[in-house]
ROSE-4610 file (N, C-alpha, C; in Angstrom, 1 decimal, always signed):
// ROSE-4610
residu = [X/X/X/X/X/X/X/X/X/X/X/X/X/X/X/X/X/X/X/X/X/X/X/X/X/X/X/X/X/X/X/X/X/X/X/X/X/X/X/X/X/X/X/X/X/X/X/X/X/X/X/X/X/X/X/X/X/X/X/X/X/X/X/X/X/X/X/X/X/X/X/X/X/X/X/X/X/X/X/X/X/X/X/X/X/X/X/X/X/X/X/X/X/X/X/X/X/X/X/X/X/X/X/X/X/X/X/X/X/X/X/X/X/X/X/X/X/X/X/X/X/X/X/X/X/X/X/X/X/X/X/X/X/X/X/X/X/X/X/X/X/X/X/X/X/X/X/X/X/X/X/X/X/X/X/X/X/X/X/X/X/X/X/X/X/X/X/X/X/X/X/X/X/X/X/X/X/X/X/X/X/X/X/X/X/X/X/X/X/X/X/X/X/X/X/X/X/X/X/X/X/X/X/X/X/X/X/X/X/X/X/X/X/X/X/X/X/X/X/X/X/X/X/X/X/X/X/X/X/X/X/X/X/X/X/X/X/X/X/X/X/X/X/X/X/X/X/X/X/X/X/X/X/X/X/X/X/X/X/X/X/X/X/X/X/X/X]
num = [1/1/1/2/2/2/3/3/3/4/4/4/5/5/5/6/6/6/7/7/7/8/8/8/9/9/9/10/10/10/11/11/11/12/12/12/13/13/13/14/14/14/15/15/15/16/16/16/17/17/17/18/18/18/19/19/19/20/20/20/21/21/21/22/22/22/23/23/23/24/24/24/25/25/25/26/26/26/27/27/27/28/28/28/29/29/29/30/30/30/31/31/31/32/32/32/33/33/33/34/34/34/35/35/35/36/36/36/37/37/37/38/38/38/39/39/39/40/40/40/41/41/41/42/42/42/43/43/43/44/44/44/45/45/45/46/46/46/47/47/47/48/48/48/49/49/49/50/50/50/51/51/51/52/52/52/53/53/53/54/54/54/55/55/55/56/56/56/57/57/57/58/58/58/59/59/59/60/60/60/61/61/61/62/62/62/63/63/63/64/64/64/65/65/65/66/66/66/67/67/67/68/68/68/69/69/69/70/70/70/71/71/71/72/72/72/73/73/73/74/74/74/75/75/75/76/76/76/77/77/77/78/78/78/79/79/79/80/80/80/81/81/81/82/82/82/83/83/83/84/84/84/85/85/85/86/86/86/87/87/87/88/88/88/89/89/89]
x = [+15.4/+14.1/+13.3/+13.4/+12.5/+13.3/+14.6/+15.1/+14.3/+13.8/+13.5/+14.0/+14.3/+15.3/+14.8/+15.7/+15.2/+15.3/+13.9/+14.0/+12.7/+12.2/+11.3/+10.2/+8.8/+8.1/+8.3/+7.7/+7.5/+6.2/+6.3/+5.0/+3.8/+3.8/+3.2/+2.4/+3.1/+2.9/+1.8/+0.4/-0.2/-0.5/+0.3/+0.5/+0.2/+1.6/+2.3/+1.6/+1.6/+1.0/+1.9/+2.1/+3.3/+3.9/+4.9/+5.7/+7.0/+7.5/+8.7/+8.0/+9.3/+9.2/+8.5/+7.7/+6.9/+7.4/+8.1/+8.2/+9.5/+9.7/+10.9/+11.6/+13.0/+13.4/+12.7/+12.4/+11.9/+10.0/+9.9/+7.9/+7.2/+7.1/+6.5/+6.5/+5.3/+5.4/+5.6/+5.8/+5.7/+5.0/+4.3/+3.3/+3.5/+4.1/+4.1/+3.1/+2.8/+1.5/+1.8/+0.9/+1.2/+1.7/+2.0/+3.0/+4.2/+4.7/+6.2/+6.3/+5.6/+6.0/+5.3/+6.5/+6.1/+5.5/+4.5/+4.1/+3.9/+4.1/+4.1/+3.2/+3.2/+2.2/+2.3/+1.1/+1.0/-0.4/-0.6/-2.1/-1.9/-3.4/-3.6/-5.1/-5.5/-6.5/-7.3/-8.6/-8.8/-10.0/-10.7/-11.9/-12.8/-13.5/-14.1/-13.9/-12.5/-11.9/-10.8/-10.5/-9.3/-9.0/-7.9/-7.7/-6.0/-5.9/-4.6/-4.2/-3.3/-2.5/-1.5/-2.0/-0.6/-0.3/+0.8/+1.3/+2.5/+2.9/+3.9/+5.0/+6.2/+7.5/+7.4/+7.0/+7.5/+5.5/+4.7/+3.5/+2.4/+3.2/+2.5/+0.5/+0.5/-0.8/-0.6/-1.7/-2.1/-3.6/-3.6/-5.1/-5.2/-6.1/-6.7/-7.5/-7.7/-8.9/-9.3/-10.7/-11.1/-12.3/-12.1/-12.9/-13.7/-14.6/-15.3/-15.6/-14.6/-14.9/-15.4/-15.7/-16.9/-16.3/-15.0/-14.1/-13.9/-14.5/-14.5/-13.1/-12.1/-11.0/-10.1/-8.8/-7.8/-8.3/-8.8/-9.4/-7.9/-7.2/-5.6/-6.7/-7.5/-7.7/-8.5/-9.1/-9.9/-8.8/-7.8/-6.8/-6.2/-5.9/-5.0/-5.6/-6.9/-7.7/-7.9/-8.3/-7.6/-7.0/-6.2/-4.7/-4.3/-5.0/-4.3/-5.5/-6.2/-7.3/-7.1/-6.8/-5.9/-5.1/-3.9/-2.6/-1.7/-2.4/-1.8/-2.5/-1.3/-2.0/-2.2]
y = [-5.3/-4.8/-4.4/-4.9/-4.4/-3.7/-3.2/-2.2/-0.7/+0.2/+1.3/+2.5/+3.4/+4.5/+4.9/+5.4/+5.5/+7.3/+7.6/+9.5/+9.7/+10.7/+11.7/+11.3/+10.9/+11.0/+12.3/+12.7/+13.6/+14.2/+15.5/+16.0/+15.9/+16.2/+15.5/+13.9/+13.3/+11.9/+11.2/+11.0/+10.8/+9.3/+8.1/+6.9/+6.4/+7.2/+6.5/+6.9/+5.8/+5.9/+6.4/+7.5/+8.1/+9.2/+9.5/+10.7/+9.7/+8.5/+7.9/+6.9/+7.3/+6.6/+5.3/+4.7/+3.6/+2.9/+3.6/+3.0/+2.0/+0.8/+0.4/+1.0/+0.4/+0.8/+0.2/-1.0/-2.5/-1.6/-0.9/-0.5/-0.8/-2.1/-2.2/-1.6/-1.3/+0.0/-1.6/-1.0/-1.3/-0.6/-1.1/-0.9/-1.7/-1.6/-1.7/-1.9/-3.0/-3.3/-2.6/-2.7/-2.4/-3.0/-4.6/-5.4/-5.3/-4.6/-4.4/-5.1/-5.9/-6.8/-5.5/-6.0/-5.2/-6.2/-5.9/-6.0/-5.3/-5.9/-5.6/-5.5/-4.7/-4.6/-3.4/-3.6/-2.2/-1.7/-0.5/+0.0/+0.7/+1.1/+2.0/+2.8/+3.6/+3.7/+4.8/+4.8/+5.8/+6.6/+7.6/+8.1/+6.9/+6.6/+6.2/+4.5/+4.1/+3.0/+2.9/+2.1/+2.4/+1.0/+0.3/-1.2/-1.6/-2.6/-2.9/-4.4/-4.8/-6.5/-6.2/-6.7/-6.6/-8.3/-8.7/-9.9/-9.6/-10.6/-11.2/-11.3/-10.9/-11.6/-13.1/-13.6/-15.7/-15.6/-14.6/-14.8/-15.9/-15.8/-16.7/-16.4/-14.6/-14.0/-13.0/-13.0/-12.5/-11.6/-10.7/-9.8/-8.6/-9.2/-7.9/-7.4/-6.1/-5.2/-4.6/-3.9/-3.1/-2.7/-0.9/-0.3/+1.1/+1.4/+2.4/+3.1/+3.9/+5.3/+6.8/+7.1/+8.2/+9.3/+10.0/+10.7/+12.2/+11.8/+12.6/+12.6/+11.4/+11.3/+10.5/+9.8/+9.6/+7.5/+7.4/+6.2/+4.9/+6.1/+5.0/+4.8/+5.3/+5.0/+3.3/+3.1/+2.2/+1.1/+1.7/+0.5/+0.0/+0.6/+0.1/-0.7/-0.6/-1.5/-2.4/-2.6/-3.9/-4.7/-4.1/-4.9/-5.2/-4.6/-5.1/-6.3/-6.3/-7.6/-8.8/-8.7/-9.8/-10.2/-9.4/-10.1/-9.7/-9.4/-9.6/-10.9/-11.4/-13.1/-13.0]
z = [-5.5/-5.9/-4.7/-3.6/-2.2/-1.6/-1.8/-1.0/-1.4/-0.5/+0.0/+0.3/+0.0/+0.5/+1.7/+2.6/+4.0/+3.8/+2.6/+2.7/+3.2/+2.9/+3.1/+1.9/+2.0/+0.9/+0.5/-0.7/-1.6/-1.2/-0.8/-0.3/-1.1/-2.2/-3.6/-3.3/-3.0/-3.0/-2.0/-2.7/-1.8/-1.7/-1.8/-2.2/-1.0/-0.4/+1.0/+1.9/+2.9/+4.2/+5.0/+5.5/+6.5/+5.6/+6.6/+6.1/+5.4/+5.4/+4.5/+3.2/+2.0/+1.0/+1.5/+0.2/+0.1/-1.2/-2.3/-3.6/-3.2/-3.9/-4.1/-5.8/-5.5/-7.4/-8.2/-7.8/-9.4/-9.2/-8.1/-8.7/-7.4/-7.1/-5.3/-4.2/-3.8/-3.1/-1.1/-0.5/+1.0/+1.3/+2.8/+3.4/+4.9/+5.7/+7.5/+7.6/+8.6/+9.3/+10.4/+11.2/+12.8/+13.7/+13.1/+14.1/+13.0/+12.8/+11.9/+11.1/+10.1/+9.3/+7.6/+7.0/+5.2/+4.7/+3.8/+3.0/+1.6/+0.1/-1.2/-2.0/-2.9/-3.6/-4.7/-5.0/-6.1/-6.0/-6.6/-5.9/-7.6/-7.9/-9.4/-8.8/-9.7/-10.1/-10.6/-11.2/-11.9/-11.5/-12.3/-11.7/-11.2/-9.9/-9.4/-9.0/-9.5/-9.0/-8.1/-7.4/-6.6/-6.7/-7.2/-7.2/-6.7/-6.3/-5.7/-5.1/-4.8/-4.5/-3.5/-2.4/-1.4/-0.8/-0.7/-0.3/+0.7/+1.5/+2.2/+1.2/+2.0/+0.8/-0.2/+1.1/+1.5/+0.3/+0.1/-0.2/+0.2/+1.9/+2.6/+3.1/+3.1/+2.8/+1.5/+0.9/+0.2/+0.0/-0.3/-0.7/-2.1/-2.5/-4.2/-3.5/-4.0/-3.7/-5.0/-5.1/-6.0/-5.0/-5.2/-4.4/-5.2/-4.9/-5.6/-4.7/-4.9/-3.7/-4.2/-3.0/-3.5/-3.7/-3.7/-4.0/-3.1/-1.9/-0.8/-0.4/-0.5/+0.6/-0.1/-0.2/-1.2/-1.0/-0.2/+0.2/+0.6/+1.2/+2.3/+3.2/+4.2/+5.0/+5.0/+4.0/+3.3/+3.1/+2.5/+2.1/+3.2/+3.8/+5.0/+6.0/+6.2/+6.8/+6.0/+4.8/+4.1/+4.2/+4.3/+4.5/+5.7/+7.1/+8.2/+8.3/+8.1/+7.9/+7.4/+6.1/+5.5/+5.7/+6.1/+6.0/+7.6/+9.0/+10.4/+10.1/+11.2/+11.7/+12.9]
């Protein structure tokens, strides 16, 4: 279920942080910190919500978000600071 194809995102696909796949098969997207460790999760959201859960495998850290963005920008940049906040040690 956390294995990842080691392709090319989908130019389409504005999910992923980077130019490579982020989906697993079972649904969980990955997300690289900047000290190399993955992190899991799932991200949704709708006109003027952006909501999401990312964890550690072992779910040793953990973080939910829900963000209301102003729809200027796809709001990764937002999430990913999130996440490097929460869950580098």
């Amino acid at each position: 279920m956390f294995a990842v194809l080691h392709a090319s995102s989908a130019t389409t696909n504005t999910s992923c942080a980077g130019r490579k796949a982020c989906f697993s098969v079972g649904g969980p997207m990955r997300y690289k910190l900047p000290n190399g460790r993955s992190v899991w999760g799932k991200t949704g959201s709708r006109p003027g919500w952006d909501n999401g859960f990312f964890a550690t495998r072992d779910l040793g850290h953990r973080v939910v978000y829900s963000l209301n963005p102003t729809g200027a920008d796809s709001g990764i940049a937002y999430i990913q600071r999130i996440a490097v906040a929460a869950l580098m040690d």
